[in-house]
C-alpha positions as CSV (number, residue, x, y, z in Angstrom):
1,X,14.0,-9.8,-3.1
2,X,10.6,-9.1,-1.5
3,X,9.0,-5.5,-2.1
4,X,6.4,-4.4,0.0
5,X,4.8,-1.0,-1.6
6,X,3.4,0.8,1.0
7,X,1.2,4.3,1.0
8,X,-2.1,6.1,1.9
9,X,-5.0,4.4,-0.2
10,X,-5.0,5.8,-4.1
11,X,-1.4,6.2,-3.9
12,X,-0.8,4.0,-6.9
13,X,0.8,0.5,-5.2
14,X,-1.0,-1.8,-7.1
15,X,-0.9,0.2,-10.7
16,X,3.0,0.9,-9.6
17,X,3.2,-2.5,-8.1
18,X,2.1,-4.6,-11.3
19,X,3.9,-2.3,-13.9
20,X,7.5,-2.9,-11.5
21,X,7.0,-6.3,-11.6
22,X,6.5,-6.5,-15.1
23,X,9.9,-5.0,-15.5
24,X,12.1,-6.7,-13.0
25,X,10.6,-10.0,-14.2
26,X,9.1,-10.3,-10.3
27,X,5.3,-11.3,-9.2
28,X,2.9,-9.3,-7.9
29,X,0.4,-9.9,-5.4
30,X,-2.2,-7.0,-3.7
31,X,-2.8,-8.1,0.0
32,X,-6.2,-6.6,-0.3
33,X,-7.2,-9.4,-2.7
34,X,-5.1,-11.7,-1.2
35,X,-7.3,-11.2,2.1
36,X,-10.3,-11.6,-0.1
37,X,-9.6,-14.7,-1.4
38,X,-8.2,-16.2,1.9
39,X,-11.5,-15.4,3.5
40,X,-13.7,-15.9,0.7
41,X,-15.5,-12.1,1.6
42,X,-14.7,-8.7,0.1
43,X,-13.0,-6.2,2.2
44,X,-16.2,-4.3,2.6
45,X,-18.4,-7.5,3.8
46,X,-15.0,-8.2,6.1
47,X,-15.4,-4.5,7.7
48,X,-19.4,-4.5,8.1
49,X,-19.4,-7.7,9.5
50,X,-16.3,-7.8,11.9
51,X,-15.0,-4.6,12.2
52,X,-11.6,-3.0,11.5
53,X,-9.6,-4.9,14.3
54,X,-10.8,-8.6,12.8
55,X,-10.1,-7.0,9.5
56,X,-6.4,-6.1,10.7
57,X,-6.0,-9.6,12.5
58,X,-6.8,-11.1,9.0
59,X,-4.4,-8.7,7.2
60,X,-1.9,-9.2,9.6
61,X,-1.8,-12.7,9.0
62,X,-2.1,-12.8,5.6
63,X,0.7,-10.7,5.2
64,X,3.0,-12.8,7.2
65,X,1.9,-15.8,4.9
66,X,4.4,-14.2,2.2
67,X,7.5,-14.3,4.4
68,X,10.4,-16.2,2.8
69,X,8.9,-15.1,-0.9
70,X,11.4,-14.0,-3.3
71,X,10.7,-12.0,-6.3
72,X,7.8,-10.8,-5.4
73,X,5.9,-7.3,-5.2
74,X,3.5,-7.0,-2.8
75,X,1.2,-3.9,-2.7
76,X,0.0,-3.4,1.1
77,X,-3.1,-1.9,2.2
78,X,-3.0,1.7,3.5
79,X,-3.1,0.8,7.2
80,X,-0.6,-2.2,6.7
81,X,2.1,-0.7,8.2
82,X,0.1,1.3,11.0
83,X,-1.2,-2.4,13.5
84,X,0.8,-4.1,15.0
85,X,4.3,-4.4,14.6
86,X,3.5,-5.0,10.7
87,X,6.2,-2.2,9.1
88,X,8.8,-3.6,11.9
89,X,7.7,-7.4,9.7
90,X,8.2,-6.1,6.8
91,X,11.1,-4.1,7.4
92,X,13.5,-7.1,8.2
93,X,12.0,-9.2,5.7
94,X,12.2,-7.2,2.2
95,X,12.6,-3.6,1.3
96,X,10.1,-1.2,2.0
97,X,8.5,1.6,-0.1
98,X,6.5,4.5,0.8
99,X,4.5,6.0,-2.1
100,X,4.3,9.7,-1.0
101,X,1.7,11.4,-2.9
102,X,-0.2,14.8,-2.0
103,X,-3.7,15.0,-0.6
104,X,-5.3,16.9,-4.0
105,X,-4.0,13.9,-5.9
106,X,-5.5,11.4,-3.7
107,X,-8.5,13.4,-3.5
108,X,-9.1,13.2,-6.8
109,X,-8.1,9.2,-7.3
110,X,-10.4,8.5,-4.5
111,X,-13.4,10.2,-4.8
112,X,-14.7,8.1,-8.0
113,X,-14.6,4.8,-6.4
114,X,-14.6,5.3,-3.1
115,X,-17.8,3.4,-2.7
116,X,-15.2,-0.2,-2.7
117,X,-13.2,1.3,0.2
118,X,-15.3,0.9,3.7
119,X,-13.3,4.2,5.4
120,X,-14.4,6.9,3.0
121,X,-17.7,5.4,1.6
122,X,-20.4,7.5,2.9
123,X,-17.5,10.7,3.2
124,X,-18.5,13.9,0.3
125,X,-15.7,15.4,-1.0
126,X,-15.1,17.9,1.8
127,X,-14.6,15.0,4.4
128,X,-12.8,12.9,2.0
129,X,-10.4,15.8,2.0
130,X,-10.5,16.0,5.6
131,X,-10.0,12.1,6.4
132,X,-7.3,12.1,4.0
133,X,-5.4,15.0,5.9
134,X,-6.1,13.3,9.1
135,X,-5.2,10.1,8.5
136,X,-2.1,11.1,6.6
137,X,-0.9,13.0,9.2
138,X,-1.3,9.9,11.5
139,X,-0.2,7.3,9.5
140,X,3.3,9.5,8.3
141,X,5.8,8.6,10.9
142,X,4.9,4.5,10.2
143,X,4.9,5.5,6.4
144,X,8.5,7.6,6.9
145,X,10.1,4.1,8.5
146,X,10.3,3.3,5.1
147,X,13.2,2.1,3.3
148,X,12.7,4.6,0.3
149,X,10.6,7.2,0.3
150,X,9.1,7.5,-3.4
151,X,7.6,10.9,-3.9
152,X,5.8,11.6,-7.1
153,X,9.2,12.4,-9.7
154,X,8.8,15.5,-11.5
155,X,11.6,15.4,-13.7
156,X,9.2,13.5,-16.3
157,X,10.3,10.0,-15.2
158,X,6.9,7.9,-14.1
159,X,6.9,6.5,-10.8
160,X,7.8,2.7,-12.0
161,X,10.6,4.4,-13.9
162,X,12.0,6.1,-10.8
163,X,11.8,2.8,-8.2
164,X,13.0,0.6,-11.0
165,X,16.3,3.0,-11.3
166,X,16.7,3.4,-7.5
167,X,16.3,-0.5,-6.9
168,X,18.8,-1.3,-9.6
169,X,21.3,1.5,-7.8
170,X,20.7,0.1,-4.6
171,X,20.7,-3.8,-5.5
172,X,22.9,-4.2,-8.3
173,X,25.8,-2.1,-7.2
């Protein structure tokens, strides 16, 4: 099976992403890095020098280099599924999953390293809020086309704990 974790920026796919695969026994990749390495520039260098529609060419191709992969997780960039007809891709080549996490929480995860993610670099914490809302609000309806929708559990189980059970339901039976 191929996983694609989707969700806004700091919603946890790669932390979620690794710690699944760890437990299904699967391998992980993050396409941001993936990208990196492919193009031998960080995402930041990739944004500043081309602009975001090179920078969605390359993830868009990068992302179709996985198709066929089994066992695998892959955490997608926030936009993934927003360009071209990326979440369609994905959608009939693995199962999808939207990480639905509020804005105060992403808020809060962003605003310490935001200076590695081109979009909300220069942004204080009242436009960080602001971008966040906005672009959430955008980027929903491709996030909702989602196979699962993941909110954050609050009956005590973590995130990893939750997908894993839901996979296993959905797979195994």
């Amino acid at each position: 099976m191929l996983i694609f974790l989707l969700g806004f920026m700091g919603a946890g796919k790669s932390y979620t992403g690794k710690r699944l695969a760890e437990r299904l026994g699967y391998a992980f990749v993050d396409l941001d890095e993936a990208i990196e390495r492919r193009a031998g520039k960080s995402i930041p260098q990739l944004f500043s020098e081309g602009g975001e529609a090179h920078f969605r060419a390359l993830e868009r191709q990068c992302l179709q280099s996985f198709e066929g992969r089994t066992n695998l997780i892959l955490s997608c960039g926030g936009g993934t599924p927003c360009f071209f007809d990326n979440m369609h891709w994905m959608k009939q080549r693995g199962v999808t999953v939207f990480l639905d996490v509020d804005i105060p929480l992403l808020v809060e995860r962003l605003k310490a390293g935001k200076e590695h993610r081109p979009l909300i670099a220069q942004k204080s914490r009242e436009e960080l809020q602001l971008f966040i809302s906005q672009k959430l609000a955008e980027r929903r309806k491709d996030y909702e086309q989602a196979k699962f929708i993941c909110p954050a559990p609050t009956d005590g189980l973590t995130v990893v704990d939750h997908l894993e059970e839901v996979l296993k339901k959905e797979f195994n039976s």
